[in-house]
N, C-alpha and C positions, 0 to 999 in steps of 0.2 A: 451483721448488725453494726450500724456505724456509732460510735463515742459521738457524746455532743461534747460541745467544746463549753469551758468554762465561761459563764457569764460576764466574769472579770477581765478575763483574757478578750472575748470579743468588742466588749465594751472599748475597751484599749485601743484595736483596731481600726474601729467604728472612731475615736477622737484622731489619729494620725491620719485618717484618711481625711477627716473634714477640711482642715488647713495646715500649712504649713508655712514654717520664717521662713522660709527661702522658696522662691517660685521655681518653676521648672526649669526657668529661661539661667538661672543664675547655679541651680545644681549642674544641669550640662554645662556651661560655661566655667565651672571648676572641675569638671571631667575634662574636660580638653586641655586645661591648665594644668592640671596634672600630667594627662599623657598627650602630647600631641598626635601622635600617632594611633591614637584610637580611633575605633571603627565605631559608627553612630549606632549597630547592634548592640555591642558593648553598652555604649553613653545608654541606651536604652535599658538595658536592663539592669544598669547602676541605678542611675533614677526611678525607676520603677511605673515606664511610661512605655506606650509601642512605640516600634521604632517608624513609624510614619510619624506620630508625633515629635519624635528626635529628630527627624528628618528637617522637620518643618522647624524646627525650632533653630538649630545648626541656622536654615538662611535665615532667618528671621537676624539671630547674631551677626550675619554674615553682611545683609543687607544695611543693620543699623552698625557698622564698621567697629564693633568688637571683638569680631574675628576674622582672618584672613585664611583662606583655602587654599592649598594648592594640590594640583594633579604631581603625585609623584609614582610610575608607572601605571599600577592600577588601582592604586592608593590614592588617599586623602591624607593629604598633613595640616595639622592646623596650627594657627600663630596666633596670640591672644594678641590686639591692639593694646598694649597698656596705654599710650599717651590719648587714646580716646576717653572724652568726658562723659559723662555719663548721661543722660537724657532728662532724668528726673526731677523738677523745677529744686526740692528740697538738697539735692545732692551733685548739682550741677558741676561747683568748684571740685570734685572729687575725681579722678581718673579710674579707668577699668582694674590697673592697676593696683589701687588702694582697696579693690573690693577682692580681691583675689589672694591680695597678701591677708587681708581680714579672714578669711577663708581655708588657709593652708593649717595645716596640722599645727598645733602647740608644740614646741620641742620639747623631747621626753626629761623630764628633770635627771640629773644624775646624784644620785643619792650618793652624798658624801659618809666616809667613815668614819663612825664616833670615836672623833679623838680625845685621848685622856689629856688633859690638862698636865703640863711637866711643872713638878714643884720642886724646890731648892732641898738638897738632902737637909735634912734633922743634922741638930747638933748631935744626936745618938747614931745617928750615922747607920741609919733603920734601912732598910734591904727593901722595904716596904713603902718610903717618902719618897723615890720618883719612878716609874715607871719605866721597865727596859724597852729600849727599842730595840724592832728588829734589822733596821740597817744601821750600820756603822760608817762613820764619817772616815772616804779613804784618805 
């Protein structure tokens, strides 16, 4: 007997599948910007597309000069044009470049350590008014 699936849960899937902010053409196009050396099976099943659709999409890239191809023995490498502008009347002035860096991961914050504030010893000269550190000035 198969579980049905939560109405919640489907529901959810049924909205991510309607549309999405970024088109197919621009999720492959940050898989290759990531790795160039990936395989369009790969791009494919990152995006969540067949890979005849990756296929087609790659020259689609390829042909509008945002991305360059090369045979390297039985491989594909790929080269993102950055200095190519972009096609789109509203975002003309902007190069491939600038959508790729908009794209890349956020670097991870690094979480600094709660440092205690050093206050000036007490006139009582309290054990407790400034805080010891654990390196010493050599």
């Amino acid at each position: 007997m198969r579980r049905s699936q939560r109405p919640e849960a489907t529901a959810r899937r049924e909205d991510e599948r309607r549309w999405s902010l970024l088109t197919a053409h621009a999720e492959v196009l940050f898989c290759i910007a990531r790795d160039p050396d990936t395989r369009v099976r790969e791009i494919a099943e990152t995006v969540g597309i067949s890979e005849r659709g990756a296929h087609q999409i790659v020259a689609d890239l390829v042909e509008a000069g945002y991305v360059r191809r090369a045979r390297i023995g039985r491989r594909n490498h790929y080269a993102i044009e950055s200095r190519t502008a972009l096609k789109h009347t509203p975002v003309r002035h902007r190069r491939v470049a600038s959508i790729v860096a908009l794209l890349e991961p956020e670097p991870a914050k690094v979480e600094r350590a709660r440092r205690v504030p050093r206050t000036r010893p007490s006139s009582t000269g309290s054990a407790l008014a400034r805080p010891t550190s654990k390196r010493r000035a050599a």
